[in-house]
LOZA-427571 format. One line per field, with one value per residue (C-alpha): x, y, z. Coordinates in steps of 0.02 Angstrom, whole numbers. Example, Ala and Ser with C-alpha at 12.3 -4.5 7.8 and 13.67 -1.06 7.14 Angstrom:
<doros>
X <- c(615 / 684)
Y <- c(-225 / -53)
Z <- c(390 / 357)
</doros>
This chain:
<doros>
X <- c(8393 / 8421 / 8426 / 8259 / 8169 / 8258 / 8178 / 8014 / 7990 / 8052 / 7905 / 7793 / 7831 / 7847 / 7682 / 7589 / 7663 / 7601 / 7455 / 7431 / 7499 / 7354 / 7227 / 7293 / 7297 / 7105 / 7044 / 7119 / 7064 / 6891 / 6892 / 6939 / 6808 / 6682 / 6739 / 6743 / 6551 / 6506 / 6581 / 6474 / 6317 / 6333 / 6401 / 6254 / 6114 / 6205 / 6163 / 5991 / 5968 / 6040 / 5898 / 5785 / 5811 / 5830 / 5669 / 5578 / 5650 / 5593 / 5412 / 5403 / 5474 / 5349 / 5190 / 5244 / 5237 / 5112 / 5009 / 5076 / 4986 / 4827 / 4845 / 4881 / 4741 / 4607 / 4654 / 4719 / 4665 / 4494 / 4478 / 4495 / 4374 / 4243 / 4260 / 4249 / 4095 / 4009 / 4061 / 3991 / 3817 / 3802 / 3839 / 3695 / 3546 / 3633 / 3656 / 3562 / 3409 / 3518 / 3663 / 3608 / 3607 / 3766 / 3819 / 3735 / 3825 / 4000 / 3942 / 3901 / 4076 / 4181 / 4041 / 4112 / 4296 / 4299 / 4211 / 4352 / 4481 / 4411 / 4412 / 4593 / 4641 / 4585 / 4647 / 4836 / 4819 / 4906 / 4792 / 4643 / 4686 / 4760 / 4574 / 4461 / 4575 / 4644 / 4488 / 4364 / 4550 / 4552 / 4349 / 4370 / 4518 / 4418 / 4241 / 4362 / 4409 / 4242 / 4175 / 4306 / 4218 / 4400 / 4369 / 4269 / 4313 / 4264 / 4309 / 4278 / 4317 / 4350 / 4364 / 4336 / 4414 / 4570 / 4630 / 4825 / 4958 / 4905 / 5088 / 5091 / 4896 / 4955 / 5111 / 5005 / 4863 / 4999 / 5057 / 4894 / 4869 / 5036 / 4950 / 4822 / 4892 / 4994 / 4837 / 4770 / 4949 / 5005 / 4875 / 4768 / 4651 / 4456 / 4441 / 4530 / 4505 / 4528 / 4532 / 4560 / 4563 / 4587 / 4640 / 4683 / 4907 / 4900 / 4802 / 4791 / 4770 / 4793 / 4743 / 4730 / 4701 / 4697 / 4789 / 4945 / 5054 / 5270 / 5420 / 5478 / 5639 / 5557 / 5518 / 5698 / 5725 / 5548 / 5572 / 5392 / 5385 / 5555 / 5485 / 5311 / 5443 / 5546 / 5385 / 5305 / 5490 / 5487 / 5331 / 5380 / 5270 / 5294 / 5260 / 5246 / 5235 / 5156 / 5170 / 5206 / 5173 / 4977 / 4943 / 4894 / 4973 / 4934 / 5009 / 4977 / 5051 / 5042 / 5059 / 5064 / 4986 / 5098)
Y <- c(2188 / 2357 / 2439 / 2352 / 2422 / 2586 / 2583 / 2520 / 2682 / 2773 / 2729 / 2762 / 2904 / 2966 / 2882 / 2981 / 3152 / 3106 / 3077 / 3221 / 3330 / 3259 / 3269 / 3452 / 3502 / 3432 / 3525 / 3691 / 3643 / 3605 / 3794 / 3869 / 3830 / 3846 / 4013 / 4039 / 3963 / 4099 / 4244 / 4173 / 4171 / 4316 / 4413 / 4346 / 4409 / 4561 / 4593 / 4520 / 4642 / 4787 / 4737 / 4729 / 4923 / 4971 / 4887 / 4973 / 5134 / 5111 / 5090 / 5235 / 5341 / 5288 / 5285 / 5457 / 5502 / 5432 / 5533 / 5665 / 5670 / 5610 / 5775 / 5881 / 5803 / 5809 / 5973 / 6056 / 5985 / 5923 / 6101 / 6174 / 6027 / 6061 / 6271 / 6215 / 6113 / 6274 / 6397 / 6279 / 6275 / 6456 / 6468 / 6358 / 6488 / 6561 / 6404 / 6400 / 6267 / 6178 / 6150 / 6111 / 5920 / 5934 / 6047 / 5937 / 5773 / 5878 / 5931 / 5761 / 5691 / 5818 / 5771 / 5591 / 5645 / 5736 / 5568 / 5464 / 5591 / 5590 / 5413 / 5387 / 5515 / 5414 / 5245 / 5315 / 5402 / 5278 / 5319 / 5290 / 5135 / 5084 / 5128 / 5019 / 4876 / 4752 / 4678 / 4854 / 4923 / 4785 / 4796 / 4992 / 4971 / 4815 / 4932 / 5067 / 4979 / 4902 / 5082 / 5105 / 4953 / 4902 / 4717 / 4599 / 4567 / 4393 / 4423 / 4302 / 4294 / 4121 / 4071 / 4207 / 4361 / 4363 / 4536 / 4567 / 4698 / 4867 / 4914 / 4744 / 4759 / 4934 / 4824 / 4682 / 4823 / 4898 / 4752 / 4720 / 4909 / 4893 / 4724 / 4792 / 4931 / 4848 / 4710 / 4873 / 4958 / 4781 / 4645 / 4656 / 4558 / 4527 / 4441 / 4463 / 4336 / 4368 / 4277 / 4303 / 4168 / 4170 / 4000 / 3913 / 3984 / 4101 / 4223 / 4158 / 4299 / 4242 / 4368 / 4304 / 4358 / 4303 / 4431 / 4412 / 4348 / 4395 / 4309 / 4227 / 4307 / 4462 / 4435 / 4448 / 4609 / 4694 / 4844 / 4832 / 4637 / 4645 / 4787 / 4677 / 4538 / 4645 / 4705 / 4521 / 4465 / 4624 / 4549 / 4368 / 4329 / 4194 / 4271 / 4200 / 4222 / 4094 / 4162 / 4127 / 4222 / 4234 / 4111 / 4277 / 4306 / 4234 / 4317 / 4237 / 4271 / 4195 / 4283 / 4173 / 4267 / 4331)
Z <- c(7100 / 7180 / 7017 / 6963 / 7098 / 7063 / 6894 / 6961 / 7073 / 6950 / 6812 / 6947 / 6993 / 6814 / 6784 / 6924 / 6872 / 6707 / 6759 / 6885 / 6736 / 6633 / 6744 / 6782 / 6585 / 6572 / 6740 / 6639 / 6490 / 6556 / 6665 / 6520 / 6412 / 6550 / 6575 / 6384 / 6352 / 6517 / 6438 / 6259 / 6346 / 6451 / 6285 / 6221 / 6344 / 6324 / 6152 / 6179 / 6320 / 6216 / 6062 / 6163 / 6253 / 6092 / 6050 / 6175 / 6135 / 5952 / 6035 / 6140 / 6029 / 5893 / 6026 / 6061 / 5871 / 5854 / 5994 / 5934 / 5756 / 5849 / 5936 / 5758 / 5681 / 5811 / 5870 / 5705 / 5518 / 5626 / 5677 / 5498 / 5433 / 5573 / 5523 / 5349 / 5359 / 5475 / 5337 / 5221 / 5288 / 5314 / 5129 / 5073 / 5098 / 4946 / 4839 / 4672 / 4677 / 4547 / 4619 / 4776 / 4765 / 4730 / 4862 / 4975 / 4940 / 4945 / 5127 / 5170 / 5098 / 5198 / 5357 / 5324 / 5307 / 5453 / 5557 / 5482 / 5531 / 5704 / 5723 / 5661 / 5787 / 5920 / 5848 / 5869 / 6022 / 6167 / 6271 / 6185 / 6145 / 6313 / 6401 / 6287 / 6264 / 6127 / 6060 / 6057 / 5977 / 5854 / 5837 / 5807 / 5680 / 5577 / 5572 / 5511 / 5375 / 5323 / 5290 / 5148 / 5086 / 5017 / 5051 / 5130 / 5338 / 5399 / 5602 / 5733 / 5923 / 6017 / 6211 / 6338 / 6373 / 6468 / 6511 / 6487 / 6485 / 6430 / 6384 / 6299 / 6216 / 6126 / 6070 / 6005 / 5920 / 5825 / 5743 / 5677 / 5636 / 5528 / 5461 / 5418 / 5340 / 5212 / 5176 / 5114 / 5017 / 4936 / 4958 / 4810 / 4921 / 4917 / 5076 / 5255 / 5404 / 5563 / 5701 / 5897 / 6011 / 6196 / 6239 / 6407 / 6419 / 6279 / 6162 / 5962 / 5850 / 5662 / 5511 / 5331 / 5180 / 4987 / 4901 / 4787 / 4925 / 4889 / 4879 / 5071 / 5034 / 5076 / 5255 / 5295 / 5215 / 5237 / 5379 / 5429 / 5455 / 5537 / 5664 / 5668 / 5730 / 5839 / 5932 / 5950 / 6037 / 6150 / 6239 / 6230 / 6094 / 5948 / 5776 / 5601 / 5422 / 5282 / 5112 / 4933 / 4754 / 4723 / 4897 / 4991 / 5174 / 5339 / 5492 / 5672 / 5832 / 5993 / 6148 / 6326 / 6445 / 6607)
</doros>
């Protein structure tokens, strides 16, 4: 009888170290992998914060750039065009009757050249930009390119105006500038839609055209939609491509306001 109970308190007492060993092995167990998934995530938001720096270094370095050949052509090649032009007209007392038509239009062409030049000085110049704001930047850019008469502009504004982030405005106007840009290298387009639309949490802006679209494989691999990307995620913005051979492009990007 005195064994039994023997044996009794012995299987309990086995049976609670088991179980405090258990419960022991799960509590570690359980640490350790909170500890794990906490070095994961803050791994994680290290990277993310690292992108982004780099991001924003990216930016300023190409804002600075880009000020930079605002400055060179303004100040510079507009210089040589404006003394150009002014040597130009002096010379036209002396211009055969004949060829003075002629002389005439080429005076008007560099006139127009040197307005254009003047006006994409201004368009990359930060500052420029950051004093008349997203929509006049867009508005600018969009007149700009309806005077090369390269394709028809369909452009429409929606909701009313909510002002935003300068810093973030210059981030959203290039994007579209790049956009544009390559509408015009690689679209093949005859039509470009563009739409801006301030709505209750966030401002819409969506620009289509109906070009000769490319493969979606592309998008991954592209430099210029990866930095259009990279930029949209640097102000918290969502951004998106639909495309497919000969289906044209459509860009949109949503930005919630702060």
């Amino acid at each position: 009888m005195e064994n039994e109970k023997e044996i009794i308190s012995l299987i309990i007492y086995v049976s609670v170290l088991i179980v405090i060993l258990v419960v022991f092995v799960v509590t570690f167990f359980l640490a350790y992998q909170r500890r794990k998934t906490q070095l994961l995530i803050e791994k994680a938001e290290e990277k993310q914060k690292y992108e982004a720096e780099l991001a924003q270094a990216q930016t300023e370095i190409q804002e600075q750039t880009f000020k930079n050949i605002s400055w060179e052509l303004h100040d510079n090649v507009g210089q040589l065009l404006s003394v150009s032009k002014l040597q130009l007209n002096m010379l036209l007392p002396k211009i055969p009757e004949s060829t003075k038509k002629s002389y005439a239009e080429a005076t008007e062409t560099l006139g127009q050249a040197l307005k254009e030049l003047r006006q994409l000085s201004k368009i990359l110049n930060t500052d420029f930009v950051s004093s008349i704001g997203l929509q006049e930047s867009l508005e600018t850019e969009i007149e700009r390119f309806k005077r090369i008469n390269f394709l028809k502009i369909d452009y429409k504004v929606q909701g009313d105006k909510v002002n935003i982030n300068k810093k973030d405005e210059i981030i959203i106007f290039r994007i579209f500038q790049e956009c544009f840009s390559n509408v015009v290298k690689y679209s093949k387009a005859s039509n470009l839609y563009i739409l801006l639309d301030y709505r209750p949490e966030e401002l819409f802006i969506s620009v289509v055209d109906d070009g000769v679209g490319f493969n979606p494989d592309m998008i991954k691999k592209g430099t210029g939609l990866i930095n259009m990307r990279k930029r949209s995620e640097l102000i918290g913005g969502n951004f998106s491509i639909e495309t497919a051979k000969n289906k044209g492009v459509s860009i949109h990007l949503t930005y919630p306001y702060k």
